[in-house]
N, C-alpha and C positions, 0 to 999 in steps of 0.2 A: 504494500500500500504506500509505503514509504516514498518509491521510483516512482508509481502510478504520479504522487502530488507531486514530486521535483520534474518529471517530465510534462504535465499539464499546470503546474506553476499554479497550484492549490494548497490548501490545509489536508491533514491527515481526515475531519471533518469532510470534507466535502466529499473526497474520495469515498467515504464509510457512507455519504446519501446519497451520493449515486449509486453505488451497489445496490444497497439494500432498498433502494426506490423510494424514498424519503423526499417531501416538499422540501423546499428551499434552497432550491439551486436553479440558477436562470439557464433558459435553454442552450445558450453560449458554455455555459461553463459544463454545462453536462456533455457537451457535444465534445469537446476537448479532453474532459477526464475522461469519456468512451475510448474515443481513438488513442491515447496511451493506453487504457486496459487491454486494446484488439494490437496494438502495438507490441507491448510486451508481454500478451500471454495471461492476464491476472486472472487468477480464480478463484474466489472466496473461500476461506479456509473456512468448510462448517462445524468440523470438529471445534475447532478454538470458539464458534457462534455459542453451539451446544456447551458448552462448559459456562458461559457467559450466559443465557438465556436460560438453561434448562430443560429446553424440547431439542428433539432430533429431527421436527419438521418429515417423522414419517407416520406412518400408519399402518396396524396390520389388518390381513383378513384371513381366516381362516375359513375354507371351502369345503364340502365333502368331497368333488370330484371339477377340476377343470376343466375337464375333456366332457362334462356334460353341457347340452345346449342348453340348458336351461341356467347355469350359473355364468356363462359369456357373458351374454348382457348385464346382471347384475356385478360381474367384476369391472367392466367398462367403466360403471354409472357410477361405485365406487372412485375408480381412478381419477373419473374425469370432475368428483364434485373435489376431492383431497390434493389434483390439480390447480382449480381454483382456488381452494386454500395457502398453496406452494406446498403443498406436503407431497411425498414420496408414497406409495404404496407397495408392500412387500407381501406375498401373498404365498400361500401353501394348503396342499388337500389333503385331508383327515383321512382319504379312504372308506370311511365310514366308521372310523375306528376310534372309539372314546379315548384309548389310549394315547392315540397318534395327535388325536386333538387335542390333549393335554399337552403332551410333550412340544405340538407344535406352539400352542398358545404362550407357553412359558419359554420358550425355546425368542420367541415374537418380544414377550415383556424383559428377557434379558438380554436382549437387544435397543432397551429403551425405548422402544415406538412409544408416540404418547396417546396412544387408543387401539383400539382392539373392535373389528367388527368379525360375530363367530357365528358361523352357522353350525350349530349342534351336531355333534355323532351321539354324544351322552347325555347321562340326564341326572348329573350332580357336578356344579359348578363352581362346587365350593369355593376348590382350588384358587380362582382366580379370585378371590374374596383380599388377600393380602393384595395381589395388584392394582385392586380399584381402590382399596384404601391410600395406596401410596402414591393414586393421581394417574392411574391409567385408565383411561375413562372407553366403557367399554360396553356396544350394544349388539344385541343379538338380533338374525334375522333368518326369518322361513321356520324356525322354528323357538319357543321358548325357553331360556334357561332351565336348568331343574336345579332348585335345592336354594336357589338364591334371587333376591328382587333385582332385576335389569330392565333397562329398555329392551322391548322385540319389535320388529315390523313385520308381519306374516299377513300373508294372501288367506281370503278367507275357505279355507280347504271345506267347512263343515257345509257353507251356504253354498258351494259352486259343484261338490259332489250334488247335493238335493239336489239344484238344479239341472245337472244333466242326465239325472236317473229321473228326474220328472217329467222331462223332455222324453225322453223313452217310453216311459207308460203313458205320457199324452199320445206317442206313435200309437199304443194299440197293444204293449208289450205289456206280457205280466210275469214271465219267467224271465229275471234278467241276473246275469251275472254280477262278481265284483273280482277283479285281480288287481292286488296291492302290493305294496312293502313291506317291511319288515315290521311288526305291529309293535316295536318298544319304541318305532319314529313315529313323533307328534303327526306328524300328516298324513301319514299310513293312517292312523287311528282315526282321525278326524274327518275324512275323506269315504272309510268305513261307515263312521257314525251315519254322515249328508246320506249314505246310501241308505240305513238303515231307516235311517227319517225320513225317507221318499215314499222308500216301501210301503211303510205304515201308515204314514199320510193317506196314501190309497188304497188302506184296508188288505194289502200284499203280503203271503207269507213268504220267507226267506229259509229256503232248502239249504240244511248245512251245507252242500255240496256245492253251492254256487257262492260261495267264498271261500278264497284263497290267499291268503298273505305271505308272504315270504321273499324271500332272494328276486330280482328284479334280473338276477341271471337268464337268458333269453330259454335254456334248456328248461328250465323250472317251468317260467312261465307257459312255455307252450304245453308241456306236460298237464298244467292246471286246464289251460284251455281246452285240451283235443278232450279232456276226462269232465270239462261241462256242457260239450258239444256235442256226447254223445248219452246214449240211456233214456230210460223213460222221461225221468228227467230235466232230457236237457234245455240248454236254455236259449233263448231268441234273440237274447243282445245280451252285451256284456261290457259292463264300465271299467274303463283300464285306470288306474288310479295313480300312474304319472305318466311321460313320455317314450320312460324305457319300456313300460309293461305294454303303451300302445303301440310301440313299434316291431314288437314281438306279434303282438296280436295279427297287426296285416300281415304279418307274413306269414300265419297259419292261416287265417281267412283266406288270401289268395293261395296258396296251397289246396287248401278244402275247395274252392271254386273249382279252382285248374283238374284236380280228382274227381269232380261230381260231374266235367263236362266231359269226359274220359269214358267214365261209365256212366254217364247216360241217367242219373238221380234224379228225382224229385225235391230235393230238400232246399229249402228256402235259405238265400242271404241271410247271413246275421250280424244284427244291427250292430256300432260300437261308438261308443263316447268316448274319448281320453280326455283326463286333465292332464292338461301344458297342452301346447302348443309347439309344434314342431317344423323342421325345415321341410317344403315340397308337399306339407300333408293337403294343402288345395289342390297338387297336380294329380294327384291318387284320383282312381276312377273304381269308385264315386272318394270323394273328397272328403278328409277324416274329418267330421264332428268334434270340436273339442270344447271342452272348459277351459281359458285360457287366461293363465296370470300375466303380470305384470312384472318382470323380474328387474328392467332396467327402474322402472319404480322405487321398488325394493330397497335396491341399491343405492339409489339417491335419497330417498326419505330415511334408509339406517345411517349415511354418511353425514346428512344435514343435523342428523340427531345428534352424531358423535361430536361435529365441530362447534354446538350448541353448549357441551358437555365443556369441551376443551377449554373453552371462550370464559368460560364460570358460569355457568347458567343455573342457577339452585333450580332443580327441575325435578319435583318425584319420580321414579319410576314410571313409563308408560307402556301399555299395550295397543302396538299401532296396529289396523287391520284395514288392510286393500281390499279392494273387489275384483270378484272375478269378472267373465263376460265368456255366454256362450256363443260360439261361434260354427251355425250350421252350414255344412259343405255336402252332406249327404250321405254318409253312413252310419249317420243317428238317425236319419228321417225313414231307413228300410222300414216296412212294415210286416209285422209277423207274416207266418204262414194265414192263408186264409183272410187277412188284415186289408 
């Protein structure tokens, strides 16, 4: 900084508000200390800022899975609000593994980030109880904390399952499936629940056999599918209860098509909802139906929240909740056999 003011014939002051973008320097003089800085290479030393300030100007976020489509967008919207803050974002995926999301979360706070946004594997969060005390302000999203009061931001899984198994029994169905997650994840369960409050809204019984939770493993699922697809029975549609369960699904559906026009069947399309929303699912013939969140949302409403947090905001704990929105393309609108 020293060179930067002897070469632009300034105070060590001026130098420090131009960096850091600071009123009080005429546009003459900023234009001058730039061109020494692009001159001689200067670049803010952050570490020495950090030791001076007490933030690291980053943020972390812990994911279950990057490589899924449904958390791209909301890593984006993350990035790009913590961007506009000047913060950094550092990001890592649990796997789905309470472990890993432990390890990773702590792994984030001794690294000093000055916030923590975690989407859940587990469901006791104690852990992080010493980091929020010592000012690492930290909210959850998609699903909520367990064991401890935090901010969450989650899509409403319970109101947008009803809605798309309601949509279904408006088609004319009454035998309808459910394939979900892993039932100790909040959305698995809640997403179950919306089905099971469809059902009965309509006076609809629920055959053990037409719910399945588990591994979103594509073998799994299809296994649950072809085994409620078939027997007395089975069923006329079936809600996939996120993106990986429904992209499993079409490709046993078209399978069962491609087989039934083979040998020459009787048996009628069957119908399908998924919650999320996914890539090309309008160019599919017919066009997947889905329940569709909002994840770059998500991501921008849990990052607004964290820098709220950061800023000193005395804020109680909140439970934020998005809305879904059904999106018919036509393989919710099949109508049963006979229908």
């Amino acid at each position: 900084m020293k060179d930067v003011a002897a070469r632009a014939g300034v105070g060590l002051k001026t130098v420090s508000r131009v960096v850091n973008g600071e009123a009080g320097v005429t546009p003459d003089t900023e234009r001058r200390v730039q061109e020494a800085i692009d001159a001689l290479g200067f670049r803010r030393n952050d570490s020495a800022r950090v030791l001076r300030k007490g933030r690291t100007a980053t943020v972390g976020l812990v994911l279950e899975d990057l490589a899924d489509p449904f958390y791209g967008p909301l890593n984006r919207a993350v990035e790009e609000v913590a961007r506009a803050h000047g913060a950094l974002l550092i990001n890592g995926s649990s796997a789905e593994d309470p472990d890993r999301e432990r390890e990773l979360a702590l792994a984030l706070c001794a690294r000093r980030v000055d916030g923590l946004i975690v989407i859940p594997a587990g469901d006791d969060h104690r852990y992080l109880e010493p980091e929020i005390r010592a000012g690492v302000a930290t909210v959850f999203a998609d699903r909520p904390a367990g064991r401890i009061e935090a901010d969450v931001v989650l899509s409403d899984s319970f109101g947008g399952a009803r809605d798309g198994v309601a949509h279904l029994i408006a088609g004319g169905h009454r035998r309808i499936g459910f394939i979900g997650d892993h039932p100790r994840i909040h959305t698995a369960t809640e997403r179950l629940r919306g089905y099971r409050a469809a059902m009965a809204d309509a006076g609809l019984p629920v055959a053990g056999s037409w719910v399945s939770l588990g591994s979103t493993a594509p073998g799994r699922v299809a296994a649950a599918a072809r085994s409620m697809l078939t027997g007395p029975d089975a069923v006329s549609a079936v809600f996939a209860g996120n993106n990986r369960v429904t992209v499993t699904l079409v490709r046993v559906l078209a399978e069962r098509e491609r087989a039934r026009g083979r040998e020459r069947q009787e048996e009628h399309p069957v119908a399908l909802v998924g919650f999320d929303d996914f890539e090309l699912a309008d160019l599919l013939r017919p066009g997947v139906t889905v329940v569709a969140q909002d994840p770059a949302a998500m991501g921008r409403v849990a990052t607004d929240r964290l820098f709220q947090r950061l800023a000193g905001a005395d804020l109680p704990p909140a439970r934020i909740e998005l809305p879904t929105r059904l999106i018919p393309r036509g393989s919710g609108e099949l109508p049963p056999a006979g229908g």
